[in-house]
C-alpha positions in Angstrom: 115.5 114.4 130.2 113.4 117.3 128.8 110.2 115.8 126.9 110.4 115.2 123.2 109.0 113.4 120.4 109.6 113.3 116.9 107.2 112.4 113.5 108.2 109.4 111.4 107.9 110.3 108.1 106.4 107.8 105.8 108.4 107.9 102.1 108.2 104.8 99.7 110.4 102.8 101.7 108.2 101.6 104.9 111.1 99.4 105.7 113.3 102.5 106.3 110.5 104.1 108.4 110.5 101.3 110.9 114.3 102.1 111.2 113.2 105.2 112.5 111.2 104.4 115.1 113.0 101.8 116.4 116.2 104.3 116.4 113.8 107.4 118.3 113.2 104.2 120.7 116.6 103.7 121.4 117.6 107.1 121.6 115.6 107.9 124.3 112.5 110.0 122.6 109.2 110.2 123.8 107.0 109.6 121.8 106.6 108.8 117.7 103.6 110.3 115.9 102.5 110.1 112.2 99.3 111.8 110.2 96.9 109.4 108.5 96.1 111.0 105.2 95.6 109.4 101.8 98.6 106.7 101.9 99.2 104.2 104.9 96.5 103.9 106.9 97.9 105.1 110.5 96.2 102.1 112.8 98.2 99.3 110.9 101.7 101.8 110.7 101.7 101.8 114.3 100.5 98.0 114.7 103.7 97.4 113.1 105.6 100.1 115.1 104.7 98.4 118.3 105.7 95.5 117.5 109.5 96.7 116.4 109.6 99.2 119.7 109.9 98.3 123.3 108.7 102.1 125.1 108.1 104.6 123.0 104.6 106.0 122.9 103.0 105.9 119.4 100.8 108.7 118.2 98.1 109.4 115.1 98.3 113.3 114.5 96.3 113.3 113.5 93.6 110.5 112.1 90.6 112.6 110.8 87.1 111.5 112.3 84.5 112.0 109.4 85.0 108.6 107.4 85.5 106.8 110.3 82.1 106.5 112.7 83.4 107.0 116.4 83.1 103.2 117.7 85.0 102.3 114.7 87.5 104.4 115.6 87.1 103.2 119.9 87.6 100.2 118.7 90.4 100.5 116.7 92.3 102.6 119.3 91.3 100.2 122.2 93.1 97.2 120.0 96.1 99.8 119.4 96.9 100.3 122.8 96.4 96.5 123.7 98.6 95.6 121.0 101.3 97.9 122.1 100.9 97.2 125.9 99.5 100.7 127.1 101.6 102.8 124.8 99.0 104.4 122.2 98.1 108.0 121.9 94.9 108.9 120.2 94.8 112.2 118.2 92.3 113.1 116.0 91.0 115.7 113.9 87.9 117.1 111.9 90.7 117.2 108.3 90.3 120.0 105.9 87.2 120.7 104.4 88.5 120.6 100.9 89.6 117.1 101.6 86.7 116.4 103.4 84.1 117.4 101.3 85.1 117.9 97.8 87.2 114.8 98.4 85.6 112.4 100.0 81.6 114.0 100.2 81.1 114.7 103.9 78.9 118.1 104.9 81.4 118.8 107.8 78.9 121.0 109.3 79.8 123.2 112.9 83.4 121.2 113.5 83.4 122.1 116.7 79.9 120.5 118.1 81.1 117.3 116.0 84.5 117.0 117.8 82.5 117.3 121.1 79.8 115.1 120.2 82.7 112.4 118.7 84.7 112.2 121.8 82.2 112.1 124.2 81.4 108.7 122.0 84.7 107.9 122.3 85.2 108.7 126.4 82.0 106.5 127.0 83.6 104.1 125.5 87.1 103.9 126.8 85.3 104.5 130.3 82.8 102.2 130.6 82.8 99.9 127.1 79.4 101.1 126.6 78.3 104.4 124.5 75.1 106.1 124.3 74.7 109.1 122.3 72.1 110.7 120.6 73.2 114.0 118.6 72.7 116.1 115.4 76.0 113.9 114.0 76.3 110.7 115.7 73.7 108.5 117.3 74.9 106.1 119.0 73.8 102.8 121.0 76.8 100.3 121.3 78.9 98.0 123.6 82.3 97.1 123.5 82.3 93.1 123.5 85.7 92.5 124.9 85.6 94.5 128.3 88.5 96.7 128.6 87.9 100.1 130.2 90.7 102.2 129.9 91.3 106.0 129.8 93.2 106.6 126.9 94.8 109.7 126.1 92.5 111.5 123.8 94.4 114.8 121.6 92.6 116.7 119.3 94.1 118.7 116.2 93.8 122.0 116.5 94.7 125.2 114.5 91.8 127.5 115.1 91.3 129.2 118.9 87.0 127.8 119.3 88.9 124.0 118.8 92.0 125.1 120.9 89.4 125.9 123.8 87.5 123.2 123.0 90.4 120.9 123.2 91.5 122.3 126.8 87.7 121.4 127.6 87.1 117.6 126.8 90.5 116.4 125.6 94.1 115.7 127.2 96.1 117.3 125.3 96.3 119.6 121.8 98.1 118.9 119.0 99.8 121.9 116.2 100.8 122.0 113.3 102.8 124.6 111.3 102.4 127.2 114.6 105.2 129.4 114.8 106.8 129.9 118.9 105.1 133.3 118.5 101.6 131.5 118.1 101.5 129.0 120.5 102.7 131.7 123.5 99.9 134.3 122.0 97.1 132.2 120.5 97.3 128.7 121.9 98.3 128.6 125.4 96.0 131.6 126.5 93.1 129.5 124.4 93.8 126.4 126.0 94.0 127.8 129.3 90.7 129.3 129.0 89.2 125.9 127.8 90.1 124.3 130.9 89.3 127.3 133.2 85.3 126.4 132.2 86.0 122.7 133.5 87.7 123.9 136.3 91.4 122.6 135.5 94.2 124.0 135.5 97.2 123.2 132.4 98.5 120.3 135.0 98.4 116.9 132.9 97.4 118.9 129.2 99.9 118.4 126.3 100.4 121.3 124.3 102.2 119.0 121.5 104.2 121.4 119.0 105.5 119.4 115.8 108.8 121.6 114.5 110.2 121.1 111.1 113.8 120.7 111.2 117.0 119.2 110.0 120.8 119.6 111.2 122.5 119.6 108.3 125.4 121.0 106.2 123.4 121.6 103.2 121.6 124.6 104.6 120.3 125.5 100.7 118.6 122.5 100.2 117.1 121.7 103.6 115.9 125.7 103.5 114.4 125.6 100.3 112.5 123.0 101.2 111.5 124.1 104.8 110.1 127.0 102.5 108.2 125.3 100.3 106.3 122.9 103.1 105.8 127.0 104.9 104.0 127.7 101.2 102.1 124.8 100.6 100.5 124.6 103.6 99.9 128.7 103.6 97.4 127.6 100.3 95.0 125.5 102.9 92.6 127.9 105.2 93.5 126.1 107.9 97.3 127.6 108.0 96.4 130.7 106.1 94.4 131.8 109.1 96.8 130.3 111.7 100.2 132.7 109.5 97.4 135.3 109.9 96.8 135.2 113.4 100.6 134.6 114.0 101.8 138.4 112.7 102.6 137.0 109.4 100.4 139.1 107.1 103.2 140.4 104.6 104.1 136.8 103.9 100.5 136.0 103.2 99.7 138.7 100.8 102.7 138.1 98.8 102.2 134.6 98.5 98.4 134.5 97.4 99.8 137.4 95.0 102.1 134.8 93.6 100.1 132.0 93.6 97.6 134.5 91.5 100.3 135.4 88.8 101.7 131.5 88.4 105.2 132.1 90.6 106.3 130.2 93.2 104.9 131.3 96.8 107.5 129.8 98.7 110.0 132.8 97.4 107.5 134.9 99.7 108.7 133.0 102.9 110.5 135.4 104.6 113.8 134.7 106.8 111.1 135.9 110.0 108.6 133.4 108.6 111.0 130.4 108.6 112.7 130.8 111.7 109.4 131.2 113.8 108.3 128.0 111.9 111.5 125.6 112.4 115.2 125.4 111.4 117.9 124.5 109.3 121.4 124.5 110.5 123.5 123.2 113.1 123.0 120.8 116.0 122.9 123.9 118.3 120.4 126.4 116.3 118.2 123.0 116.1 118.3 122.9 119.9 117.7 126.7 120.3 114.5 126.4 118.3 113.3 123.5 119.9 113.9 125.6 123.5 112.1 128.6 122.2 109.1 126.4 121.6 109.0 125.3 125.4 110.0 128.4 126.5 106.6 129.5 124.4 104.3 127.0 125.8 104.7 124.0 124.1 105.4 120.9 126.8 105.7 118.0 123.9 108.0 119.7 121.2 107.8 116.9 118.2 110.7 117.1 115.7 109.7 116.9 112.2 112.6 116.1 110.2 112.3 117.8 107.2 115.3 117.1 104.8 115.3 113.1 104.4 119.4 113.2 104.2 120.0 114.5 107.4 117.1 112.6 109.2 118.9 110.0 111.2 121.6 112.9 112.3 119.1 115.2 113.0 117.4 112.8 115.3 121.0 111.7 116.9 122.3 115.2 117.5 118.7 117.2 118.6 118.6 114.6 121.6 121.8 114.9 122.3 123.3 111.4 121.5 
């Protein structure tokens, strides 16, 4: 079977999320993966994840770095993976800086020398228990008291091309989000591949891990309309702006900010062209295409994202085939 994993989405009911997982597990799916933002922190979601699943691999993507100092986060990752017998991906990421700044008061400062600078805290750590690192973000002088090296899969979040490279440098894998097919072929892949050209490695071994939003589903309106909408509120971030920007998408852009400027609603601006290179409504088979377009574009870990809470248990039944 072709790799895939999917996101569990956590709504009110956490109950009905660890459903989810346990039904991905059984169906056959890779790997589960959820975002730690501002509800349920992500470390105790997937505590409880491991304990309802027997192999899927369990995934943060992302947990952002600045409010948690890198041995808090070794350790919390090292006690992850023991708890879920070897089956824990790390992903992390440097956040928005609106969230990180205005939010929570961090000065985010260059994200990319902080990313390096974190993991190389973190892979001292998972190598040898023992960190030493003294930097312009983090100094560091530490020991892991329960002696467990290990070399756990480290992923970082990227949507810009200096942390794409970066991320084919020092990590094992990159993780997307709201990157159209057209994006990871032009943007991603040729980044990451130049990232692990300067260590000398080839793709081999890197996860170029694609989260699609998606739902197979009769009520094409609905699920559309609100593929849309996640396509426009993400386009107000930087982050995404840039990444529709770099994709081709510049029409869509302009008409949304213009839009958002006058009080309307942006996700009218989301083109047919901008939705379809994001994700897909529809039937069990244009799911499937979608998801084949992303592989076909790069992506080795295409991650389902079901987007229409309805349809979420058939859309993960019928994109995997069962």
């Amino acid at each position: 079977m072709e790799r895939l994993g999917t996101v569990i989405g956590l709504g009110n009911d956490f109950q009905e999320a660890v459903s989810l997982v346990q039904l991905a597990d059984a169906l056959g799916y890779e790997s589960a993966w959820i975002t730690d933002g501002v509800g349920r922190d992500a470390f105790v979601v997937l505590t409880a994840f491991a304990g309802a699943t027997a192999q899927i691999t369990l995934g943060t993507s992302i947990v952002t770095f600045y409010p948690r100092h890198p041995t808090v986060m070794a350790r919390q990752a090292l006690s992850l993976d023991e708890v879920s017998a070897g089956r824990f991906v790390l992903g992390i990421g440097t956040g928005h800086r609106s969230s990180m700044e205005t939010q929570l008061g961090y000065q985010m400062g260059d994200a990319v020398a902080a990313t390096r600078e974190y993991v190389d805290v973190l892979r001292q750590v998972f190598t040898t228990g023992r960190a030493v690192h003294h930097g312009e973000f983090w100094n560091v002088d530490w020991s892991y008291p329960i002696p467990r090296p290990r070399q756990l899969k480290i992923v970082l979040a990227a949507l810009n091309p200096p942390l794409m490279e970066l991320s084919g440098e020092i990590a094992d894998g990159v993780v997307l989000w709201m990157a159209s097919d057209s994006y990871v072929r032009d943007v991603v892949v040729p980044r990451v591949t130049a990232g692990r050209a300067r260590v000398g490695q080839s793709l081999d071994g890197f996860d170029i891990i694609a989260p699609i939003p998606v739902a197979i589903t009769d009520d094409v309106e609905t699920a559309g309309a609100q593929l849309r909408t996640g396509i426009a509120r993400s386009g107000s971030q930087p982050f995404y702006r840039r990444e529709y920007l770099n994709a081709g998408f510049k029409e869509e852009v302009a008409e949304m900010d213009a839009l958002r400027a006058r009080g309307g609603d942006p996700s009218a601006a989301v083109s047919d062209r901008l939705a379809d290179a994001m994700g897909k409504v529809g039937s069990k088979a244009e799911v499937r295409a979608c998801i084949q377009r992303f592989r076909d574009a790069g992506a080795n870990l295409p991650v389902l994202r079901p987007i229409y809470e309805p349809a979420t248990e058939r859309t993960l039944r019928e994109a995997i085939g069962a």
